[in-house]
C-alpha positions in Angstrom: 10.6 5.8 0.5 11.2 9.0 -0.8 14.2 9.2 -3.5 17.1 10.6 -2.4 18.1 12.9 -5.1 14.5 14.0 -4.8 15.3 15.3 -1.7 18.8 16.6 -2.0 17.6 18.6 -5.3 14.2 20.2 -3.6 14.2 19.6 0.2 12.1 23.0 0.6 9.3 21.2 -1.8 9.2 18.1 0.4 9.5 19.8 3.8 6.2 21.7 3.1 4.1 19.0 0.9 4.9 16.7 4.4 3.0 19.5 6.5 0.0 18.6 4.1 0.1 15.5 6.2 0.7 16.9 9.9 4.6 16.4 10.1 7.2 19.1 10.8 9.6 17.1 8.2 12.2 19.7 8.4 14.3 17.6 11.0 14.3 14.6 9.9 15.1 15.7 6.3 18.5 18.2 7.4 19.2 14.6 9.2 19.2 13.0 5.4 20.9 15.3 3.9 23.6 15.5 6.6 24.3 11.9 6.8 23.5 12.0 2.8 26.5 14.4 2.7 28.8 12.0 4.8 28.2 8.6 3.3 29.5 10.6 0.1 32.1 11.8 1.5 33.0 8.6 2.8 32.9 6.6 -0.1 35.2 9.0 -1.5 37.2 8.2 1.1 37.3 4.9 0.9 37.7 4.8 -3.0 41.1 7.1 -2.4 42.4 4.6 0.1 41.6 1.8 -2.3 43.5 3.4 -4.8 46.9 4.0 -2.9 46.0 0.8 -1.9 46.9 0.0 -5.4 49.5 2.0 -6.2 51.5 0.4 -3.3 50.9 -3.5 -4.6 52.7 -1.8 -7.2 55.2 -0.5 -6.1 55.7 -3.1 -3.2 55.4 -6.0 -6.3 58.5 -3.6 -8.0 60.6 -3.2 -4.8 60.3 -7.2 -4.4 61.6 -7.7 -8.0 64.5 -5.6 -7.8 65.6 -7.6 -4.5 65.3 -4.2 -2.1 63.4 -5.0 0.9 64.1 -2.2 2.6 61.8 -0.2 0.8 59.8 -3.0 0.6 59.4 -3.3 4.2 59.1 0.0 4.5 55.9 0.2 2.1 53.9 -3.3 3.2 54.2 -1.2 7.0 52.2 1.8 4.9 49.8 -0.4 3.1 48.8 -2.5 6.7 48.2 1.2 8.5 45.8 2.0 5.0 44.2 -1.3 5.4 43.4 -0.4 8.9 42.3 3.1 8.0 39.9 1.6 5.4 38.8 -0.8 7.5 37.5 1.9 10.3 36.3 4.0 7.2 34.0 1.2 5.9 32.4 0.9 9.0 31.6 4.4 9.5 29.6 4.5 5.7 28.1 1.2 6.8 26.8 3.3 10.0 26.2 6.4 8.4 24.2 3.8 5.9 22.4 2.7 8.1 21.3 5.5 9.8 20.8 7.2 6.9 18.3 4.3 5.8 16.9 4.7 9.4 15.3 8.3 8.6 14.7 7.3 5.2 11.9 5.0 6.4 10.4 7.6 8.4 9.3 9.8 6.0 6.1 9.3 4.7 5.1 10.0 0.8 4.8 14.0 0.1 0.9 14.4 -1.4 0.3 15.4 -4.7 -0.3 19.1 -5.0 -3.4 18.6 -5.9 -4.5 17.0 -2.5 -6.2 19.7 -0.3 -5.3 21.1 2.9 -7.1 19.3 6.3 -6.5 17.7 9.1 -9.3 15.0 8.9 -11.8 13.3 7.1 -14.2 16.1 8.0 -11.7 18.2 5.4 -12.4 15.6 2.3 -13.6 16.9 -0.7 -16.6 15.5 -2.8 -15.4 15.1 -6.2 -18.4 13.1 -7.4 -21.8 11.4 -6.1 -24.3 9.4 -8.2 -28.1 9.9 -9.0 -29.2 7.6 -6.5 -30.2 10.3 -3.9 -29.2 8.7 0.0 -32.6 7.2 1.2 -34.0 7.7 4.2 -34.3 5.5 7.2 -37.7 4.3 6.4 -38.1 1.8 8.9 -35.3 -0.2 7.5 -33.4 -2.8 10.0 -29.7 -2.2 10.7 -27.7 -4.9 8.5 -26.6 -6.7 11.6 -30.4 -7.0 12.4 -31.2 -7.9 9.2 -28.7 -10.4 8.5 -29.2 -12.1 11.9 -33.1 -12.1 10.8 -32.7 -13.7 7.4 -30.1 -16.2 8.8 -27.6 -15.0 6.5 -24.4 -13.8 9.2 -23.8 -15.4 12.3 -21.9 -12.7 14.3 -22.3 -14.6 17.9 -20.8 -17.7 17.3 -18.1 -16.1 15.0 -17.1 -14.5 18.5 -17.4 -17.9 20.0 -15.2 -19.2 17.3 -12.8 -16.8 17.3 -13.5 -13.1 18.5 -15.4 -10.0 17.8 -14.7 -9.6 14.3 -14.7 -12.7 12.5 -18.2 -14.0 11.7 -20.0 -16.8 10.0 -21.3 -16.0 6.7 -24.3 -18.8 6.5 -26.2 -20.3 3.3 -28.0 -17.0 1.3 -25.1 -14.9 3.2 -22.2 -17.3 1.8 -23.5 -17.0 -1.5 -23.7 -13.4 -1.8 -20.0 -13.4 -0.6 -19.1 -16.1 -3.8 -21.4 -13.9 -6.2 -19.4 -10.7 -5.3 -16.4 -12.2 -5.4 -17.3 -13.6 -8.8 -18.7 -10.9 -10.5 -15.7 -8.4 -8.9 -13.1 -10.4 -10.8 -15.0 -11.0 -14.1 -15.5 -7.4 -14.0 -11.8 -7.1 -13.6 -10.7 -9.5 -16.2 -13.3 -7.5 -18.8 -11.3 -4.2 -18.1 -7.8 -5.8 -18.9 -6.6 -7.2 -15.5 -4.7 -10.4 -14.8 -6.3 -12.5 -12.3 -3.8 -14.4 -9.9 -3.7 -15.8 -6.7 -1.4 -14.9 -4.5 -0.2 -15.6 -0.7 -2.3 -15.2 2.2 1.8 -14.7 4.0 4.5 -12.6 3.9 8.0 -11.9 4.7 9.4 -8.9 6.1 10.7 -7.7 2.8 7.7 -7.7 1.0 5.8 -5.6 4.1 7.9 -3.1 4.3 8.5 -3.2 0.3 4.8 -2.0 0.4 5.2 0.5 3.3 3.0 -1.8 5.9 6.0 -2.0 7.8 7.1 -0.3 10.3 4.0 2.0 9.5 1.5 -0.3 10.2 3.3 -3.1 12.5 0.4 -2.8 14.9 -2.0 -3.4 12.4 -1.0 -7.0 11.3 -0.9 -9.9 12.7 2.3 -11.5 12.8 3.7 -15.3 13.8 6.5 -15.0 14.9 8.2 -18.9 14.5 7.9 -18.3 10.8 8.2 -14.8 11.0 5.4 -14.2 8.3 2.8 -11.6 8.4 -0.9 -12.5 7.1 -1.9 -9.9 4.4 -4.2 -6.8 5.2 -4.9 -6.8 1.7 -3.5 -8.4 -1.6 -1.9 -5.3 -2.5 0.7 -6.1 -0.5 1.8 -9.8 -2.3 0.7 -8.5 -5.5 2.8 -5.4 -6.2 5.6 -7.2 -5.0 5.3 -9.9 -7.6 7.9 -8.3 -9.2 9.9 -6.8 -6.3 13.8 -6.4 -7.1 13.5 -6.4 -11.1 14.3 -4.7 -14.1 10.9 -4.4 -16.6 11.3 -3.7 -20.2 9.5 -0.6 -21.3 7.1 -2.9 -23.5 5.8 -4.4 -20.2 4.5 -1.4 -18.8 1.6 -0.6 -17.8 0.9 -3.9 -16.1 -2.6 -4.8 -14.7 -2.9 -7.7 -12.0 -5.7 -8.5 -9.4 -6.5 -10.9 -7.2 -9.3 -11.8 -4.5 -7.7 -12.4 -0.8 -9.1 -13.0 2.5 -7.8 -9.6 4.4 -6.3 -9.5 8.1 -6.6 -6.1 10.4 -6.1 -6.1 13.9 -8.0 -2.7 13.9 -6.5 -1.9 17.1 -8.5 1.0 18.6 -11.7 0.1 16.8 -14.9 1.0 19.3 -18.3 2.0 18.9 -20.5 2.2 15.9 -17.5 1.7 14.0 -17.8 -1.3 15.0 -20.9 -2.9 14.5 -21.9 -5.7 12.1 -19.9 -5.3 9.2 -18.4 -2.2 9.7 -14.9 -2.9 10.7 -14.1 -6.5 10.5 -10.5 -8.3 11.4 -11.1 -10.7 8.5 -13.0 -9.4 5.3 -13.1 -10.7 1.6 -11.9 -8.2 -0.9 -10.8 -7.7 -4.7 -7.8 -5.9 -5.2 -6.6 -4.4 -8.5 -2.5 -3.4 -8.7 -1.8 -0.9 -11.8 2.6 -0.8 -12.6 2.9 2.5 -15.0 5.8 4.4 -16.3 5.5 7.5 -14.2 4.6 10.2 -16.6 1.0 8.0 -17.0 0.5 7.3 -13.5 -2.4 10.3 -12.9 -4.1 9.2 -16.0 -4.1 5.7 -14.7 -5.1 6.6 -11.1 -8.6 8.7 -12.6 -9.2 5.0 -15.0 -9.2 3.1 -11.6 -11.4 5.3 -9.8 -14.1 5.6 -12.4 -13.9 1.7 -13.1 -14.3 1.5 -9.3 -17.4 3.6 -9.7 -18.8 1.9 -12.6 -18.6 -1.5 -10.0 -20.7 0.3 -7.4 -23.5 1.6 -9.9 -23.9 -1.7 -11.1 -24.9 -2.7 -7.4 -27.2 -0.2 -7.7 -25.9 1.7 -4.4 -26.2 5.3 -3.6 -22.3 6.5 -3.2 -19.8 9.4 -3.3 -16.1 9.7 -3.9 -14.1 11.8 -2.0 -10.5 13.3 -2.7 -8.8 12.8 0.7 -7.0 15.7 2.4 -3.4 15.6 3.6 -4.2 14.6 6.8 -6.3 11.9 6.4 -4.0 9.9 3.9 -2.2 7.0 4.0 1.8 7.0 4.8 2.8 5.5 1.6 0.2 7.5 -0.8 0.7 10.6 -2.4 -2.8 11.1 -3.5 -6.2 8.8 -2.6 -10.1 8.8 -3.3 -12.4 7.0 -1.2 -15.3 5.5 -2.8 -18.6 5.3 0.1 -22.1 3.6 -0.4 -24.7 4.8 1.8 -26.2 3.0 4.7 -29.5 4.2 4.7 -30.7 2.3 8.0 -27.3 4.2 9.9 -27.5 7.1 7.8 -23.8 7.4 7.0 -21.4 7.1 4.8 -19.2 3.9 4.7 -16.2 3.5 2.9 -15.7 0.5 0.1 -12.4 1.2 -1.5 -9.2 3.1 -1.6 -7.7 4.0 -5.2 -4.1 5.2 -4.3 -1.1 6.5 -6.3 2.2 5.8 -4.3 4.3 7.0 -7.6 7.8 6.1 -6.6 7.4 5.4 -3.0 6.7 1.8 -2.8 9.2 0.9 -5.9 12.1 2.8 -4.1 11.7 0.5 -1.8 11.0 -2.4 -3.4 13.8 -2.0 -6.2 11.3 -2.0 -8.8 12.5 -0.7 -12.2 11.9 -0.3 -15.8 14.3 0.1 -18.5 14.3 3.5 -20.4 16.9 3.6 -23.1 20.0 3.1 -21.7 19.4 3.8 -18.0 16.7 2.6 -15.9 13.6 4.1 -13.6 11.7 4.2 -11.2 8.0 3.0 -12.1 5.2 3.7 -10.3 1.8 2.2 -8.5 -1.0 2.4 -7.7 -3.9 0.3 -6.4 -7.3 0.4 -5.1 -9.9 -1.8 -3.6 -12.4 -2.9 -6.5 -14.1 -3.9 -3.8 -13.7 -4.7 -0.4 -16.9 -6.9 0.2 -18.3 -6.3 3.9 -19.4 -2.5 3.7 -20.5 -3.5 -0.1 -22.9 -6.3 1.6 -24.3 -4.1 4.2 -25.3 -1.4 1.8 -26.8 -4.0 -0.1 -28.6 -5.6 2.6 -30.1 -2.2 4.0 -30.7 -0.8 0.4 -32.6 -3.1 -1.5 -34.6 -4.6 1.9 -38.4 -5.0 1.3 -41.0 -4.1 3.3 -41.6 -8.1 4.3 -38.5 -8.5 5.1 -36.3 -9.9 2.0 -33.5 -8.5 0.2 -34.1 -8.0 -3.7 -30.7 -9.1 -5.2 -29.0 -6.8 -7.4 -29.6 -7.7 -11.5 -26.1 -8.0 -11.7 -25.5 -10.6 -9.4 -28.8 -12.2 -10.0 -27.1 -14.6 -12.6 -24.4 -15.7 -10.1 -26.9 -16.4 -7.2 -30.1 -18.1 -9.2 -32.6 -16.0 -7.3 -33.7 -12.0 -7.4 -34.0 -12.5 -3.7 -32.7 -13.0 -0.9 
């Protein structure tokens, strides 16, 4: 959420960083700084009234003393019609609160000014790609065909289980899952994070302290007699560890990950986007949560994304990052790279992890301070995906594929799986 005296000190600034990201803000923020205006005004309404308020109990308490009623009388009738006025003022601040609160959450983060202009992912810009050129096809088997073929993902009896989406990972193919897992948070854990494990559940609060909610309501699934929401990622439980708290300076920065089991509805999935392991409704996936004081925040965001680089040379993968435009960000982020392997037996790019700065927008909403000298701030976050594991595996399984039909295993992982092959 954006900070309101952010926006009543440069609305201009916001209105046009917003059109980065599609949205004629211009509306919506005169509406915030209209009803802005008003709870102000009321409040100072409302503190006035308190105050004769006051000064009345006086005087009534001095009338009562000096045995005059009359005046007495005369002032308790003026402090009832104040109590009634205050009464009708509170209500209109708690309105003009609320509604006030209602816009608030409909403005998405303003980029960064270094994110580019565009409309789509066609518009993101390469900021870096490693030696390993993008093979060719090379008669190299899809990794749906492969996987089925080496018995290692069982994508027709997931859907008999449960649906398109969710599939079995069997024997070699359960391993590789534990050995990425493994090596993703040892990895992690070497470069200064704090493993934890968090909930798989959430409340409202800690959605919407995130910015999943109302963004992304469709997107999650939801049970409603517990009103809980299962996680899309374990960004979401882990940056709201410390939701509604006051950190010391010495804190900061503070680096926590954690592996989770990921739910997406996907709605609107179809096509090739959709086979195998390319969009999934339940994936396995690393995350890593960064907590900064805000004038570090951009130095932190370019550690994560070459540590989440460093992860995906180590698999030896062919992959790019990208700088995402305006258009193709998230709602809460104010500037994102993409990381994508290559899939050499689809011939495109597929995306493995997010690294985000959300700089104050997620701990304005989440109440999330620090204390600086005598006053407090805002701190900011960031996270990114280090990694999600299903695009990971099918660049793996199409990349390193031999010619009779196994799967060389990564050296890296070779020590978690007890085998070069797969």
């Amino acid at each position: 959420m954006i900070p309101l005296p952010r926006l009543r000190e440069a609305p201009e600034e916001v209105i046009a960083a917003l059109a980065k990201k599609g949205m004629d803000a211009g509306p919506l923020v005169q509406q915030v700084l209209f009803y802005d205006e008003e709870r102000r005004r009321l409040q100072k309404a409302i503190d006035n009234t308190r105050a004769q308020l006051n000064q009345l109990a006086r005087a009534i308490g001095e009338a009562m003393r000096t045995q005059n009623p009359h005046p007495a009388e005369a002032l308790k009738a003026q402090s009832a019609a104040l109590k009634e006025e205050l009464q009708s003022t509170e209500q209109k601040l708690k309105d003009a609160e609320a509604k006030l609160e209602e816009i608030l959450i409909r403005l998405p983060n303003p980029p960064h000014p270094s994110v580019p202009e565009g409309r789509s992912a066609a518009d993101n810009v390469v900021v870096y790609q490693n030696d390993r050129p993008p093979l060719p096809p090379d008669g190299r088997l899809p990794h749906w065909e492969l996987a089925e073929k080496r018995r290692l993902i069982d994508f027709e009896r997931g859907a008999k289980v449960t649906g398109s989406g969710f599939p079995f990972y069997v024997g070699d193919g359960a391993k590789l899952q534990r050995a990425l897992i493994q090596f993703f948070l040892e990895e992690a854990e070497k470069a200064g994070y704090i493993e934890m494990e968090a909930p798989f559940l959430v409340n409202t609060d800690t959605a919407f302290g995130t910015g999943q909610l109302p963004d992304k309501d469709a997107q999650m699934y939801y049970i409603p007699l517990d009103e809980l929401y299962l996680i899309p990622t374990a960004e979401v439980p882990l940056t709201n560890y410390f939701r509604g708290e006051i950190l010391e300076e010495s804190q900061l920065p503070i680096k926590i990950c954690g592996y989770s089991p990921c739910f997406r509805r996907e709605a609107g999935s179809y096509g090739k986007d959709v086979r195998g392991l390319n969009r999934l409704h339940q994936f396995d996936k690393v995350e890593i949560v960064q907590i900064v004081k805000p004038e570090d925040s951009y130095t932190v965001l370019e550690e994560m994304r070459h540590y989440v680089q460093g992860l995906v040379e180590k698999l030896e993968l062919s992959f790019r990052t990208v700088l995402l435009c305006g258009g193709d960000m998230s709602f809460a982020s104010a500037k994102t790279y993409d990381v994508e392997v290559w899939s050499p037996a689809q011939q495109r790019w597929l995306e493995v992890s997010s690294i985000s700065n959300f700089e104050t927008f997620q701990s304005n909403r989440m109440k999330l301070r620090y204390r600086k000298g005598k006053s407090t701030e805002l701190v900011h976050t960031l996270n990114g995906s280090a990694l999600a594991l299903p695009r990971i595996v099918a660049a793996i399984l199409e990349t390193h594929q031999l010619p009779d039909g196994r799967i060389r295993v990564p050296e890296v992982l070779q020590p978690y799986l007890r085998k070069a092959y797969l």
